[in-house]
C-alpha positions, -999 to +999 in steps of 0.1 A: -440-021-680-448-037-715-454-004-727-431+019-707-398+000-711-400+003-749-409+040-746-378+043-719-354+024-736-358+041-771-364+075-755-332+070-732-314+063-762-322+085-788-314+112-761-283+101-756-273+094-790-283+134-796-281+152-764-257+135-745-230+133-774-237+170-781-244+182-745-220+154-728-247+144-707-241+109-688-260+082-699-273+078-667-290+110-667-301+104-708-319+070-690-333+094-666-348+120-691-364+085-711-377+074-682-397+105-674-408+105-707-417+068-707-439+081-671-456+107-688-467+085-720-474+059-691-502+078-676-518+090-706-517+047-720-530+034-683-568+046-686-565+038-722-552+002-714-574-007-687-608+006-703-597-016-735-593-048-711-625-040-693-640-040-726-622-078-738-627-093-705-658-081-695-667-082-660-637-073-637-641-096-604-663-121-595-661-111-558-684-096-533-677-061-523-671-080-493-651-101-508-629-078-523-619-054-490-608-091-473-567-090-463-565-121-484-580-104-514-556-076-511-525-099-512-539-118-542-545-081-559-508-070-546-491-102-559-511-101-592-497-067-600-463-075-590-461-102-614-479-084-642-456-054-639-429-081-636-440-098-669-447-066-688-410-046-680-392-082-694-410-086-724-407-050-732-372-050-730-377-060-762-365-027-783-327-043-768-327-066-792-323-038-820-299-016-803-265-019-813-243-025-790-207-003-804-185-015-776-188-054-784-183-047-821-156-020-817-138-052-794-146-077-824-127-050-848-099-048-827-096-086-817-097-097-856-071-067-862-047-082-840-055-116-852-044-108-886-014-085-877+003-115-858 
């Protein structure tokens, strides 16, 4: 998430900033070419990522093999991705903060217009 959301996001709007203006492609289907973009980066960076980690963290478990195939240690595992992935897609929403957002300041131009015309 931390990496494929920026990936998405600036793909996504670079394509339709070029091909959809030129094309008329939807947004919607600009997000969608970003976000098969953003997959394919995403599974070149996830062996990349994880053998990095491996590397800073050292040792991966401290379980038992036994340990590990328990239901409980499966839910822990499930729930530990979820959040991570949960983290990691909010704070890489971060290339939002640079976007420009037209609409809002095309609605600022035209609200002080009328301001001053009245």
């Amino acid at each position: 998430g931390f990496l494929d959301n920026p990936i998405m996001l600036s793909a996504g709007e670079y394509i339709d900033l070029t091909l959809g203006a030129t094309l008329g492609i939807s947004t919607l289907a600009s997000a969608a070419m970003g976000n098969l973009i953003s997959d394919v980066a995403g599974i070149g960076m996830a062996g990349t990522v994880e053998r990095h980690f491996k590397k800073i963290l050292g040792r991966s478990s401290v379980l038992t093999a036994r340990q590990r195939e328990t239901a409980q240690a499966h839910r822990w595992v499930f729930a530990g991705r979820c959040i991570g992935i949960a983290i990691g897609c909010i704070l890489g929403m971060w290339p939002l903060l640079l976007l420009s957002d037209d609409e809002s300041k095309e609605e600022e131009v035209d609200n002080s217009s009328s301001d001053t015309s009245s």
